[in-house]
MILUM-72175 format. One line per 5 residues: their letters; for each residue y negated, z, x negated of N, C-alpha, C. Coordinates in nm, 3 decimals. Layout:
A) Y,Z,X,Y,Z,X,Y,Z,X; ...
//
This chain:
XXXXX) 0.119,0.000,-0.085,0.000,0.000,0.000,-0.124,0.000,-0.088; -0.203,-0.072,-0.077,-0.300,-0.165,-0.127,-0.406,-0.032,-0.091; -0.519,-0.009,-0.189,-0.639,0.062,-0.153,-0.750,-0.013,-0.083; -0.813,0.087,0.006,-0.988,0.005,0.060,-1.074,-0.066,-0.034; -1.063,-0.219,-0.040,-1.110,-0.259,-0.187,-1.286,-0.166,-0.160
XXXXX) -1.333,-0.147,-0.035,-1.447,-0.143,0.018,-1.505,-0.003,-0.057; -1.396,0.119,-0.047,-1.397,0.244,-0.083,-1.424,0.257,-0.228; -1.318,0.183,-0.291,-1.328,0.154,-0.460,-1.425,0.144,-0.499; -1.513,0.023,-0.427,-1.641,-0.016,-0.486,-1.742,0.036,-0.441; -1.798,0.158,-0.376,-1.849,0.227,-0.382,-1.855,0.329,-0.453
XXXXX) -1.715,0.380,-0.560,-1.710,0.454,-0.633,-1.756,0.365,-0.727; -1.794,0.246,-0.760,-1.829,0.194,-0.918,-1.995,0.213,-0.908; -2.034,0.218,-0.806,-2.209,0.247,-0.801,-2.238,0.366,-0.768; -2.131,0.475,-0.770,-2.180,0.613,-0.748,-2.213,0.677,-0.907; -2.391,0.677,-0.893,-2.406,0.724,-1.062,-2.367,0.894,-1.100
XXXXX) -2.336,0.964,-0.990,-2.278,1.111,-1.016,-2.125,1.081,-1.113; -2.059,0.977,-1.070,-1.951,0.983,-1.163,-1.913,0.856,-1.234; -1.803,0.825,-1.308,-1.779,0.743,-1.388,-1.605,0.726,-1.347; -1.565,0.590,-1.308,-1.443,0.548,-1.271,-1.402,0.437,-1.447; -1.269,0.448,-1.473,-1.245,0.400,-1.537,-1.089,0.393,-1.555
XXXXX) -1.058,0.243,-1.557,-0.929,0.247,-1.585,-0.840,0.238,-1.721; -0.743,0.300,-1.758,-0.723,0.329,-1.900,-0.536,0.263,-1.880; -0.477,0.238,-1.990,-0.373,0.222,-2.018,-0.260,0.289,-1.934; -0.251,0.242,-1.804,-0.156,0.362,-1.733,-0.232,0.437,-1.633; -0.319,0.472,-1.622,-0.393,0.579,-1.533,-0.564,0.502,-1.525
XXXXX) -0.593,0.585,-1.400,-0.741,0.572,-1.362,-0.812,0.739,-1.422; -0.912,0.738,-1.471,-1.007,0.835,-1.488,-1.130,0.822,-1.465; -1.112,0.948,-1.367,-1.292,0.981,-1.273,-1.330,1.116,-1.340; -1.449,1.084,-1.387,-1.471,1.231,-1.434,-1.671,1.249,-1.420; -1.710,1.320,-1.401,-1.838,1.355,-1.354,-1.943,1.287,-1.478
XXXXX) -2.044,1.226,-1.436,-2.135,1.109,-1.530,-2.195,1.224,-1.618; -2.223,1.359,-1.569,-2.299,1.489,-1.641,-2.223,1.576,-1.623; -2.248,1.739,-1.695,-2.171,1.851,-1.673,-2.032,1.851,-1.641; -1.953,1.735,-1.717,-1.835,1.818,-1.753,-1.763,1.934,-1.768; -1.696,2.020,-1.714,-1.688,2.201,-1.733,-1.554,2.167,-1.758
XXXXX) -1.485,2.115,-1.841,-1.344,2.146,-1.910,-1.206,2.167,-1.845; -1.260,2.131,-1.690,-1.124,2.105,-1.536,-1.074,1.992,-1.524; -0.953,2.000,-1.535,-0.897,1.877,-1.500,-0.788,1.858,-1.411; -0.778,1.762,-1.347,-0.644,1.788,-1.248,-0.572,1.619,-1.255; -0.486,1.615,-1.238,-0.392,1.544,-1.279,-0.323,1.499,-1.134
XXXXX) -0.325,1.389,-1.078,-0.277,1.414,-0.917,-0.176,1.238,-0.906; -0.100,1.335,-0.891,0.022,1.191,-0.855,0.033,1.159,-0.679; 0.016,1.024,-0.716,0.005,0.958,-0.599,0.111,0.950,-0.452; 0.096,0.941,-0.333,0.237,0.889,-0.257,0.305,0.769,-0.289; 0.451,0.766,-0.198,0.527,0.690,-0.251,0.426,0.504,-0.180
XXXXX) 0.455,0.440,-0.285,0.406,0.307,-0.224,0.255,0.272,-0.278; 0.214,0.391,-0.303,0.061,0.382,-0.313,-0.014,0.349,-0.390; -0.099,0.245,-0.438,-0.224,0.211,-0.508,-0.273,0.348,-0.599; -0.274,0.347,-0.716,-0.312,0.508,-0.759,-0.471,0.510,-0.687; -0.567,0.400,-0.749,-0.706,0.443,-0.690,-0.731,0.448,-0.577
XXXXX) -0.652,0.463,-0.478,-0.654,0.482,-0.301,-0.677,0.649,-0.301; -0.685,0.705,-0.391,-0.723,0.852,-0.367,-0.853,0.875,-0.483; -0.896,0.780,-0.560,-1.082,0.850,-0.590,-1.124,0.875,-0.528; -1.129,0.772,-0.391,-1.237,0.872,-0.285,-1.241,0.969,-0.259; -1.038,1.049,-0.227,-1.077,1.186,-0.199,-1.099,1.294,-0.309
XXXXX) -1.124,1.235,-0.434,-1.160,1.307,-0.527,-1.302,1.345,-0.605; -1.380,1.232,-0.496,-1.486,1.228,-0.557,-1.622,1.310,-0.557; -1.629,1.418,-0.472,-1.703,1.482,-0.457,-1.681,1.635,-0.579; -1.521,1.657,-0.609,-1.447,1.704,-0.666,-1.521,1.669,-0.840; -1.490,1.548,-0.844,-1.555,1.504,-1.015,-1.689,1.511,-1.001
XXXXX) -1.791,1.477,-0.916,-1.889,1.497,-0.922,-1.959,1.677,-0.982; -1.896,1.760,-0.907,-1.872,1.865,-0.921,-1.881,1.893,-1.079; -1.785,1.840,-1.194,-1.783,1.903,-1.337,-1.590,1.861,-1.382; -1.489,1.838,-1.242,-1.408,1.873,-1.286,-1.336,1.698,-1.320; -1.256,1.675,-1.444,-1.212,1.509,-1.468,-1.073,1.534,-1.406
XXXXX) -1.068,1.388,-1.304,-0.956,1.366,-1.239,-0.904,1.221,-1.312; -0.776,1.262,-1.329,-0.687,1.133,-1.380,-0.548,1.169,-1.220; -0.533,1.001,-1.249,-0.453,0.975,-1.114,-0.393,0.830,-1.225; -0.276,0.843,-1.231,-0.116,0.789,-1.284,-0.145,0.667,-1.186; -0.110,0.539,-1.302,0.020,0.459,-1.181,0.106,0.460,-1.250
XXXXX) 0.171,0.478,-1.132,0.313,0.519,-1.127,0.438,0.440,-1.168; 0.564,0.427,-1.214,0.669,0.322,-1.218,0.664,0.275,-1.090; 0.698,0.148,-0.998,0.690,0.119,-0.889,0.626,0.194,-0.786; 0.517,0.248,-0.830,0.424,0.364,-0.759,0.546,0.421,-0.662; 0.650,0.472,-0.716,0.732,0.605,-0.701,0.706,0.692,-0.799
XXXXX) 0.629,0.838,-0.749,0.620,0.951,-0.854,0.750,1.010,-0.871; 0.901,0.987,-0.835,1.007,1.008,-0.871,1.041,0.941,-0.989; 1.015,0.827,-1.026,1.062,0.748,-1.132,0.944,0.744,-1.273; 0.840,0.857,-1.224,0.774,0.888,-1.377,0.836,1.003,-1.449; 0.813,0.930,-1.561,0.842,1.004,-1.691,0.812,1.097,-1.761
XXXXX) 0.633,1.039,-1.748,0.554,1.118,-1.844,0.536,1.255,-1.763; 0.486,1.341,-1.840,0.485,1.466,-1.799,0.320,1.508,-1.821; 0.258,1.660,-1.780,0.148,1.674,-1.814,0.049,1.668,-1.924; 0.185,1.695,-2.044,0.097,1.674,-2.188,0.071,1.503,-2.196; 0.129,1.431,-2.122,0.111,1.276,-2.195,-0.015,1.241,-2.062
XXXXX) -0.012,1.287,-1.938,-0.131,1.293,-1.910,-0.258,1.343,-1.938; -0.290,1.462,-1.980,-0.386,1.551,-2.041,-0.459,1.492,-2.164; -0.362,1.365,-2.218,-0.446,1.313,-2.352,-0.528,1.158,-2.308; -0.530,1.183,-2.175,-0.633,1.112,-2.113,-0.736,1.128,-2.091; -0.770,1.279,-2.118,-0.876,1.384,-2.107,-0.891,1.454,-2.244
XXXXX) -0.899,1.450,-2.346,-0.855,1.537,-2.407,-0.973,1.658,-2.445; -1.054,1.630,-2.401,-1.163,1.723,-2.359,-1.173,1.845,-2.242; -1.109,1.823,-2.145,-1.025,1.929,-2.081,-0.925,2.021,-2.151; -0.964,2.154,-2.059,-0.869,2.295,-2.177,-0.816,2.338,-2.071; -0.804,2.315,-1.911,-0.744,2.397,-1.800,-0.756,2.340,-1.700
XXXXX) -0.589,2.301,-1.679,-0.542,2.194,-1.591,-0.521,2.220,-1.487; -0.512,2.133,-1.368,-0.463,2.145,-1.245,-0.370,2.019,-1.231; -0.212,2.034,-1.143,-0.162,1.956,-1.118,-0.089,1.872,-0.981; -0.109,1.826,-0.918,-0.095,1.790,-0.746,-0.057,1.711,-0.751; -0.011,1.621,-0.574,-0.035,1.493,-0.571,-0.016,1.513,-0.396
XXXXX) 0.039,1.375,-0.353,0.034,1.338,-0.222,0.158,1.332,-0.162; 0.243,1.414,-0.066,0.407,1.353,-0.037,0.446,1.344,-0.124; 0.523,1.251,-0.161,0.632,1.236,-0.268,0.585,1.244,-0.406; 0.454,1.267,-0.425,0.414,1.303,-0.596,0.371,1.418,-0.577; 0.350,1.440,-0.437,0.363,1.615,-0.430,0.488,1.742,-0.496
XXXXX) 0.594,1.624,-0.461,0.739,1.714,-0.443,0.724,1.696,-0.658; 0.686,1.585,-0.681,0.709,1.559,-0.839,0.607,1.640,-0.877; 0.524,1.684,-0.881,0.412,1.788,-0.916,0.466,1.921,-0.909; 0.513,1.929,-0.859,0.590,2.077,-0.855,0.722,2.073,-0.940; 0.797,1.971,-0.945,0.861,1.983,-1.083,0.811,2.011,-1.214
XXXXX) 0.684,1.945,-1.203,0.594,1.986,-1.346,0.568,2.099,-1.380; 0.485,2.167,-1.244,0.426,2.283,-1.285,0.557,2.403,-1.269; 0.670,2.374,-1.241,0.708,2.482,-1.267,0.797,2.498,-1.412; 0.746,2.412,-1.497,0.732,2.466,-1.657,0.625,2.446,-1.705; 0.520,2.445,-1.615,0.410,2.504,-1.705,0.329,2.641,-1.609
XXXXX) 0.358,2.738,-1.679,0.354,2.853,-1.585,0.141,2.907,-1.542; 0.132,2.837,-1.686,-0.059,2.844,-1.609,-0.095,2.742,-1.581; -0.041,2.647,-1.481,-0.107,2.532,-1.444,-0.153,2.567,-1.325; -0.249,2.510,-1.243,-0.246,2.530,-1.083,-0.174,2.426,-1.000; -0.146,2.393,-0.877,-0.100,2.323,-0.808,-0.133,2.283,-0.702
XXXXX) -0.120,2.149,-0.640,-0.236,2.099,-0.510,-0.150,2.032,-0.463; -0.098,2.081,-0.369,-0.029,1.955,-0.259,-0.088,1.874,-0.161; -0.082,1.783,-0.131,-0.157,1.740,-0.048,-0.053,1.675,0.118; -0.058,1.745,0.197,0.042,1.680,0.285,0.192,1.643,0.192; 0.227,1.743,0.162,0.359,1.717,0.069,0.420,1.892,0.042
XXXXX) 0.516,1.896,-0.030,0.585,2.037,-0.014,0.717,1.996,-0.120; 0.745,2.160,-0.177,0.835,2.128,-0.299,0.969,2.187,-0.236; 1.049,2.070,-0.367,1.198,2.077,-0.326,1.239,2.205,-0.438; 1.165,2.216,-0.545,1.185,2.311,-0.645,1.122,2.450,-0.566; 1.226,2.578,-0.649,1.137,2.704,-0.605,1.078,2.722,-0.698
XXXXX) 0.915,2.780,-0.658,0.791,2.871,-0.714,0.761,2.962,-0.685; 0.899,3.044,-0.592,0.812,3.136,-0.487,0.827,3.280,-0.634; 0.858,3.262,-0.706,0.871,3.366,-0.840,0.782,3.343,-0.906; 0.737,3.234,-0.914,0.668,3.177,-1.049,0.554,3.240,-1.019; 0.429,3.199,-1.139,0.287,3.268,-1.133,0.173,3.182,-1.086
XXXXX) 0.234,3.053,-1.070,0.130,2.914,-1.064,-0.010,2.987,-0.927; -0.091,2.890,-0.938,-0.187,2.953,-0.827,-0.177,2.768,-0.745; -0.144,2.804,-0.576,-0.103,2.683,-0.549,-0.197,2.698,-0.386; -0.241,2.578,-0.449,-0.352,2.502,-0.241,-0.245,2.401,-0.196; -0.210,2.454,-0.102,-0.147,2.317,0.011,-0.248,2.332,0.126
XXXXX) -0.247,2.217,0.128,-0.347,2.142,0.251,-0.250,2.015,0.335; -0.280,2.077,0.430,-0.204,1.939,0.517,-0.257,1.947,0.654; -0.173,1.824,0.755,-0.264,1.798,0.876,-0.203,1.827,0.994; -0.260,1.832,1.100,-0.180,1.880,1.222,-0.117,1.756,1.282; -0.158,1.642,1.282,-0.139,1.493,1.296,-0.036,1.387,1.222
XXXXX) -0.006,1.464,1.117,0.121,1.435,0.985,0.213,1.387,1.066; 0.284,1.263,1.099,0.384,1.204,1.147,0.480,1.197,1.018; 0.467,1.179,0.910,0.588,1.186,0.810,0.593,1.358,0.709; 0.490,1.424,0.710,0.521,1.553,0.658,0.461,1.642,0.737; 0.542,1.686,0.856,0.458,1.692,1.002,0.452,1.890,0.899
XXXXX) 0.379,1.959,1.079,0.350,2.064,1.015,0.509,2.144,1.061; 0.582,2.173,1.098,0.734,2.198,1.064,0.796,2.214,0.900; 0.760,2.072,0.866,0.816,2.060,0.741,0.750,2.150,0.652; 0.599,2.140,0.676,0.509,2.205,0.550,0.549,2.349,0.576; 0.612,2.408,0.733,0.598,2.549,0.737,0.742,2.594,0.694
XXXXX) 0.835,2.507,0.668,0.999,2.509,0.689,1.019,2.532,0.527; 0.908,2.490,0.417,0.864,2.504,0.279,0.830,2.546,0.222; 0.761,2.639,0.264,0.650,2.743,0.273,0.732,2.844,0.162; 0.823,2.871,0.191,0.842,3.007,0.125,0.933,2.936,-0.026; 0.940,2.829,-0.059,0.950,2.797,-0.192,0.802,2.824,-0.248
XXXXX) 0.699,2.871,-0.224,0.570,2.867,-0.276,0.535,3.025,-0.304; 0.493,3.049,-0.409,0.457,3.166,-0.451,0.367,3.251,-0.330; 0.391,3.415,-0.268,0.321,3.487,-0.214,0.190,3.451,-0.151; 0.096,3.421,-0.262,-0.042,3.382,-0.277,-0.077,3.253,-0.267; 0.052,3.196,-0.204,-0.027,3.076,-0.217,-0.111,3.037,-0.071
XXXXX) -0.215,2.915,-0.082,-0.302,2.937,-0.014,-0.295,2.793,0.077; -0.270,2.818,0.222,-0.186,2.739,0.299,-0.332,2.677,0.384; -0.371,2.572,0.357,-0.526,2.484,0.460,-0.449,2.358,0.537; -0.472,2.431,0.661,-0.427,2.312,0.762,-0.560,2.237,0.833; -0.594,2.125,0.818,-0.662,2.036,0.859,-0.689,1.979,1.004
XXXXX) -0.708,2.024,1.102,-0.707,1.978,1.240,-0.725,1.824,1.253; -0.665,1.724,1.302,-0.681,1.611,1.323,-0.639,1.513,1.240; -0.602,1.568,1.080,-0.610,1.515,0.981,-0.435,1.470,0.996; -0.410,1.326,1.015,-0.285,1.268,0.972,-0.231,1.272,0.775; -0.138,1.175,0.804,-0.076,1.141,0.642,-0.163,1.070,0.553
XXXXX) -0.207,0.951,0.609,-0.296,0.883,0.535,-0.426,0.897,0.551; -0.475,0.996,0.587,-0.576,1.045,0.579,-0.630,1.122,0.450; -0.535,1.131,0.384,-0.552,1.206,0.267,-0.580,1.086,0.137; -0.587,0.941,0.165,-0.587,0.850,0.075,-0.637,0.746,0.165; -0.729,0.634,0.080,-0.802,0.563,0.146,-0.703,0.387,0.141
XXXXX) -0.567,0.381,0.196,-0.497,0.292,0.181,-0.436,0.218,0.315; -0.483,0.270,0.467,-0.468,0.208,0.588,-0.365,0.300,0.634; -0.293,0.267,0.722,-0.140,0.335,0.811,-0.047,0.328,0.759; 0.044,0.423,0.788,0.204,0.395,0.739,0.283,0.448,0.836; 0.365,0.355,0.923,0.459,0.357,1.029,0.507,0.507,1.014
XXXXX) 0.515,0.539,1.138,0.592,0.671,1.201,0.443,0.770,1.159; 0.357,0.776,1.091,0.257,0.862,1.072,0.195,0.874,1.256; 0.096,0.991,1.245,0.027,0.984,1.372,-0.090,0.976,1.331; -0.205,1.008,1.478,-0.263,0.911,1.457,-0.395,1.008,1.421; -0.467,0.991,1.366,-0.585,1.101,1.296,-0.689,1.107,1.384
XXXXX) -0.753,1.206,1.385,-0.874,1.218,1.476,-0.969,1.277,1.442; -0.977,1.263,1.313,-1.076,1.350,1.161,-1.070,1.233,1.115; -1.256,1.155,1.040,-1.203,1.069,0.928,-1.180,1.142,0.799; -1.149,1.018,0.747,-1.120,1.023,0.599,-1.228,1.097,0.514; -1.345,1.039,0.574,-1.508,1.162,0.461,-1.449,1.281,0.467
XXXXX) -1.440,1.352,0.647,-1.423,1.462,0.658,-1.324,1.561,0.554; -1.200,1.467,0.553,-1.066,1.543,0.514,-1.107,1.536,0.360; -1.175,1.448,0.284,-1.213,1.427,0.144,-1.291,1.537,0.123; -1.404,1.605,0.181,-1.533,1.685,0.165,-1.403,1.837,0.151; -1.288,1.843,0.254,-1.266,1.979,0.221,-1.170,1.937,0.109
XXXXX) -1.112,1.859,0.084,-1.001,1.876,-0.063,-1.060,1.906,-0.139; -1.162,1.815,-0.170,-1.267,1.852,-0.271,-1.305,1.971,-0.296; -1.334,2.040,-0.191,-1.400,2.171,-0.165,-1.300,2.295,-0.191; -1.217,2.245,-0.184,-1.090,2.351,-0.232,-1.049,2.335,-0.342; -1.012,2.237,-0.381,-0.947,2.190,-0.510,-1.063,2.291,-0.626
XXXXX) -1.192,2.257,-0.587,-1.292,2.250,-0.680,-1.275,2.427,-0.712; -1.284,2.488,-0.573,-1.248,2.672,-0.540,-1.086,2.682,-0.640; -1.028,2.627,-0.613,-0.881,2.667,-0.689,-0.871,2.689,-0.806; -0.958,2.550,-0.858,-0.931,2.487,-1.032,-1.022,2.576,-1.111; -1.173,2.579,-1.021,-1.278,2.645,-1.121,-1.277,2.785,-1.133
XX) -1.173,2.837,-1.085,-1.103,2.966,-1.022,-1.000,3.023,-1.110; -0.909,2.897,-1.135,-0.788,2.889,-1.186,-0.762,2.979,-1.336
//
């Protein structure tokens, strides 16, 4: 699934940040005030990696550099690299955050649970690994509208996730709402746009990481 070419290119004239594509990955990171955050966010299955700057962009504007992977057949199951071979995409960042969307959600949580000070961001997605021991500090956000990671699943998951972790449900907010790449069969149907659901990831992510 192809990104909003429309969305993209509004991130190339937004002078708060700087989009750039590198060998493997996209990097957005704030045009000023850099503060040494970085988050690392693997994409859903199918997906365009830059179909999610938008929802990151209020986020980099902020201070914190987002790198977003493409993926082997944009399946985050079939990547390799791990956080250190992402992180030297940044290498100016000292304190990471690691997420993604659905199915690079579930692969994000393989990561972070060997790296015990990372943070973690799901986005409409939920892990097959347990963390509910671990120390990670973890935001799941998801939507009431989720036709493929409805809210059942996210609550049926829940307790693979550490105590503290911090559970934001989105009213209205479907699957692809969380990425600017159109519909995907069996999803429902959103009744929040896409700005909306972008302004709070951002807004949390930014609370988690600069927190972290």
């Amino acid at each position: 699934m192809d990104a909003d070419p429309a969305a993209v290119a509004a991130l190339d004239a937004d002078p708060a940040i700087s989009v750039v594509h590198e060998d493997g990955a996209w990097v957005m990171a704030p045009a000023e005030g850099a503060d040494g955050t970085g988050l690392v966010f693997l994409p859903g299955a199918k997906v365009d990696a830059i179909a999610y700057a938008p929802t990151f962009r209020d986020l980099a504007a902020a201070g914190t550099t987002v790198v977003i992977p493409d993926l082997p057949l944009r399946f985050a199951i079939l990547e390799t690299r791990d956080l250190d071979d992402f992180a030297a995409y940044a290498p100016e960042v000292d304190r990471w955050a690691i997420g993604g969307h659905s199915l690079g959600g579930v692969r994000a949580c393989q990561e972070v649970s060997r790296i015990p000070d990372a943070a973690l961001i799901l986005l409409a997605s939920y892990c097959a690994a347990d963390l509910s021991d671990g120390g990670a500090e973890v935001l799941s956000i998801s939507g009431t509208n989720d036709g493929l990671s409805t809210p059942a699943d996210i609550d049926a998951a829940s307790n693979l996730l550490p105590p503290t972790a911090e559970m934001v449900v989105i009213d209205g907010a479907n699957h692809a709402a969380f990425g600017w790449y159109g519909v995907q069969p069996g999803d429902g149907e959103a009744t929040v746009s896409r700005e909306q659901v972008a302004r709070e990831v951002s807004a949390r992510s930014r609370e988690l990481i600069a927190g972290a």
